[in-house]
Every structure is written in C-alpha cells, then in structure tokens.
C-alpha positions as CSV (number, residue, x, y, z in Angstrom):
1,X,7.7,0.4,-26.6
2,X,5.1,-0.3,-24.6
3,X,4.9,-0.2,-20.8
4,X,5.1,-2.5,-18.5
5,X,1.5,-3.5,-16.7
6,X,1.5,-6.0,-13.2
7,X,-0.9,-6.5,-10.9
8,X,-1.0,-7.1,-7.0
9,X,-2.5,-6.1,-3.9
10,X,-2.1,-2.9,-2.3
11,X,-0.6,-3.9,1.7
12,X,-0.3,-0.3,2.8
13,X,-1.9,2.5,1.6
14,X,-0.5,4.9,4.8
15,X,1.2,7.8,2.7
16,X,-0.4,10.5,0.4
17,X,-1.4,9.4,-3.2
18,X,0.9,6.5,-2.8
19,X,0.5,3.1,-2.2
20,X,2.4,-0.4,-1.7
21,X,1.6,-3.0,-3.9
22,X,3.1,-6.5,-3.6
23,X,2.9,-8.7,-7.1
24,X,3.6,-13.0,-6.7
25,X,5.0,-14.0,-9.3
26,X,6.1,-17.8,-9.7
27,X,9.2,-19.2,-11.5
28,X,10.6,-22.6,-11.6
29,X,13.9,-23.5,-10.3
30,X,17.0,-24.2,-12.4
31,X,18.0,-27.6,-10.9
32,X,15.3,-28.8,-8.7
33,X,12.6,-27.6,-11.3
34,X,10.3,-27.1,-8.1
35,X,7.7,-23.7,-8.5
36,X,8.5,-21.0,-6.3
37,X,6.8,-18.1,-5.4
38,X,8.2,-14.7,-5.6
39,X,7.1,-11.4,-4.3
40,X,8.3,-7.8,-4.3
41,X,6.8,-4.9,-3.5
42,X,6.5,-1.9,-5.4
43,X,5.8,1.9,-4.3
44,X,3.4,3.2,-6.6
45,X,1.0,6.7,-7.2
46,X,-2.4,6.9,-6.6
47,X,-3.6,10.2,-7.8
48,X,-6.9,9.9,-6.0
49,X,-6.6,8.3,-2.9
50,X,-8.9,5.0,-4.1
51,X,-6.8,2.1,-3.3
52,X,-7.2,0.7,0.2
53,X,-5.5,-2.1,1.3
54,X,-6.5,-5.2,0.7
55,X,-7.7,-4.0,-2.8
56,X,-6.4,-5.8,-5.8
57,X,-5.2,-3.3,-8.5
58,X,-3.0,-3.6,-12.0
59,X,0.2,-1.1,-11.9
60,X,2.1,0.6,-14.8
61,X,5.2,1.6,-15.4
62,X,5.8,5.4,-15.6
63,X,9.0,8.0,-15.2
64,X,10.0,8.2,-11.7
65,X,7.9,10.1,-9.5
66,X,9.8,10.1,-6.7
67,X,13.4,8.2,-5.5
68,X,11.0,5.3,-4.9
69,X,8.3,5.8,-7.3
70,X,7.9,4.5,-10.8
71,X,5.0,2.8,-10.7
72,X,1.1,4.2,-11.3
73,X,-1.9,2.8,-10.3
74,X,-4.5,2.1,-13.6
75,X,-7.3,0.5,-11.9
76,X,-8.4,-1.4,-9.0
77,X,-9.7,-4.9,-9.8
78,X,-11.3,-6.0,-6.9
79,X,-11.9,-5.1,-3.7
C-alpha cells in the first residue's frame, strides 16, 4: 500500500530534526455546498535540519517517530 504524500508549509522549525508543517485542504459543505478551507498541522522529521519556515515542502507518511511524529519530510519545494 502505498504511503500517504501531502504537502504544506513548514510554520515552525524550533525543535531538533523536526518541523511543523500546516497542509489547507478544501472540502465542500454538506448542506450549504459552500468551499471551506481546512488546515491541520502535522509534526514531522527532518533529518537534516533543511526546512526553515516559510519553506514549502511535501511530507510522507512513516512509522511513528515519536508520540507526535509520523510524518517525514521528502523534499522542500520552494522556498
């Protein structure tokens, strides 16, 4: 099965081979069939240190790294 891939931009990058990434997603609502935007925030490992904040980057899903962690940073898009 293959893994899950999203991509976001990194609002804190304050802890240790770790960022936080927040992803918008949009869905449409069930009565009023208005688009809404979503986000969430995910916790996820970066092994070198190369995602700053503000950077955009694509995330995958991995096995938990930590109680928060289960997310891995693949590449950063843009900067």
């Amino acid at each position: 099965m293959p893994r899950r891939r999203m991509s976001g931009q990194v609002v804190s990058d304050k802890m240790d081979k770790t960022v936080v990434v927040q992803v918008v997603s949009t869905k449409r609502h069930a009565v009023y069939n208005k688009i809404l935007r979503t986000t969430k925030k995910y916790v996820a490992h970066d092994e070198e240190n190369a995602a700053h904040e503000g950077d955009w980057v694509t995330i995958e899903e991995s096995r938990p790294l930590s109680r928060r962690k289960r997310w891995r940073v693949i590449e950063i898009t843009g900067r």
